[in-house]
C-alpha positions as CSV (number, residue, x, y, z in Angstrom):
1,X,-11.2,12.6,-10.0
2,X,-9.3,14.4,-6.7
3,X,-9.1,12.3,-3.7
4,X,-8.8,14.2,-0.3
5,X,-8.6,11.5,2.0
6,X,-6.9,8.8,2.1
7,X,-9.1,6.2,3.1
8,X,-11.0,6.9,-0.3
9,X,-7.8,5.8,-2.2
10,X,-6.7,2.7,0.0
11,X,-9.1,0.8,0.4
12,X,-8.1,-2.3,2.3
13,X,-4.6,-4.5,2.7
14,X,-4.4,-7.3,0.4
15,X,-3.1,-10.2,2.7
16,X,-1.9,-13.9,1.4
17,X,1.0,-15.7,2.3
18,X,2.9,-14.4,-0.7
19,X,2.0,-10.7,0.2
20,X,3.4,-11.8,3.9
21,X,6.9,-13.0,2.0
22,X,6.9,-9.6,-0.1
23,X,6.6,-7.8,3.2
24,X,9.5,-9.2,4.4
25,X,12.1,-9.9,1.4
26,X,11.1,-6.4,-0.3
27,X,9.5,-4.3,2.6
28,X,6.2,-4.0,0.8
29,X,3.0,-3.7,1.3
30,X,-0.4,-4.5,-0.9
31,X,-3.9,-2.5,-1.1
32,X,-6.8,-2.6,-3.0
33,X,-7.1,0.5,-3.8
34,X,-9.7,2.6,-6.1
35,X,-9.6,1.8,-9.9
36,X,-9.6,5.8,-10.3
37,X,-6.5,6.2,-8.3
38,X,-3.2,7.3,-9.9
39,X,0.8,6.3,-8.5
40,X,0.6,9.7,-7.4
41,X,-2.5,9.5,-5.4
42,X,-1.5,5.9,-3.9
43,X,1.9,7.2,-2.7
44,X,0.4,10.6,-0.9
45,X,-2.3,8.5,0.3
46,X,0.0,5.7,1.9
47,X,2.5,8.6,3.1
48,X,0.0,11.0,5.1
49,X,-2.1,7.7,6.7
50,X,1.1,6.0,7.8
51,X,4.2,9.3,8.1
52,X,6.3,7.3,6.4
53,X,8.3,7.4,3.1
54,X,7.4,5.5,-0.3
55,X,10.1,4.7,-2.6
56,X,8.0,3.1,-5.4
57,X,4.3,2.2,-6.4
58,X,3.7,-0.3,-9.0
59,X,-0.2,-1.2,-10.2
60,X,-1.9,-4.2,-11.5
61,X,-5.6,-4.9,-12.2
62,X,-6.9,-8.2,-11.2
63,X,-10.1,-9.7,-10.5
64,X,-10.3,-8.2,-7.0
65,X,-10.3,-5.0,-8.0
66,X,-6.7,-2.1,-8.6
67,X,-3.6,-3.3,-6.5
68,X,-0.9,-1.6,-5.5
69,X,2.4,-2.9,-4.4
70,X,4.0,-0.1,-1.9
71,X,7.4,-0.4,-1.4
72,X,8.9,1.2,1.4
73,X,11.9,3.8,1.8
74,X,14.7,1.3,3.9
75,X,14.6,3.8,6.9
76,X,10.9,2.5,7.5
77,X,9.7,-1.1,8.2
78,X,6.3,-2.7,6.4
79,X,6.3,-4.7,9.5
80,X,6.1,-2.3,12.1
81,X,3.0,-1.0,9.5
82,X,1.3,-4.5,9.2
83,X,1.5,-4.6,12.9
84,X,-0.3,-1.7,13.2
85,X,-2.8,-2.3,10.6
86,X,-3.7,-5.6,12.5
87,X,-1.7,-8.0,9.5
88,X,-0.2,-10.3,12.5
């Protein structure tokens, strides 16, 4: 299934205090995002909401649903996005 927006692939940040650590030591970010979704999807997704650069997506299945741990290019800051998402 195609996804055309992004908010249909991302569907919410996944906050706890580990995903805070991640954010700073790896400059990454977690969603819940759709169990339909593919890497490929997830990165486009991430990149057109926020204009910024993904370097990797990894994907695990858990009881809440498809995560995905976003991992930012270095010349952009998952704290400057969890600020703007309303993390802090």
């Amino acid at each position: 299934m195609e996804h055309r927006v992004p908010h249909q692939i991302l569907l919410n940040p996944y906050v706890t205090e580990k995903t805070l650590n991640m954010m700073e030591r790896d400059n990454s970010l977690m969603f819940i995002v759709r169990n339909d979704s593919t890497k490929a999807q997830i990165k486009w997704a991430f990149e057109s909401l926020f204009e910024v650069k993904v370097d990797r997506v990894n994907v695990r299945h858990c009881r809440y649903g498809k995560q995905a741990i976003i991992r930012l290019n270095k010349d952009f800051s998952a704290g400057d996005i969890g600020m703007r998402i309303g993390i802090f």
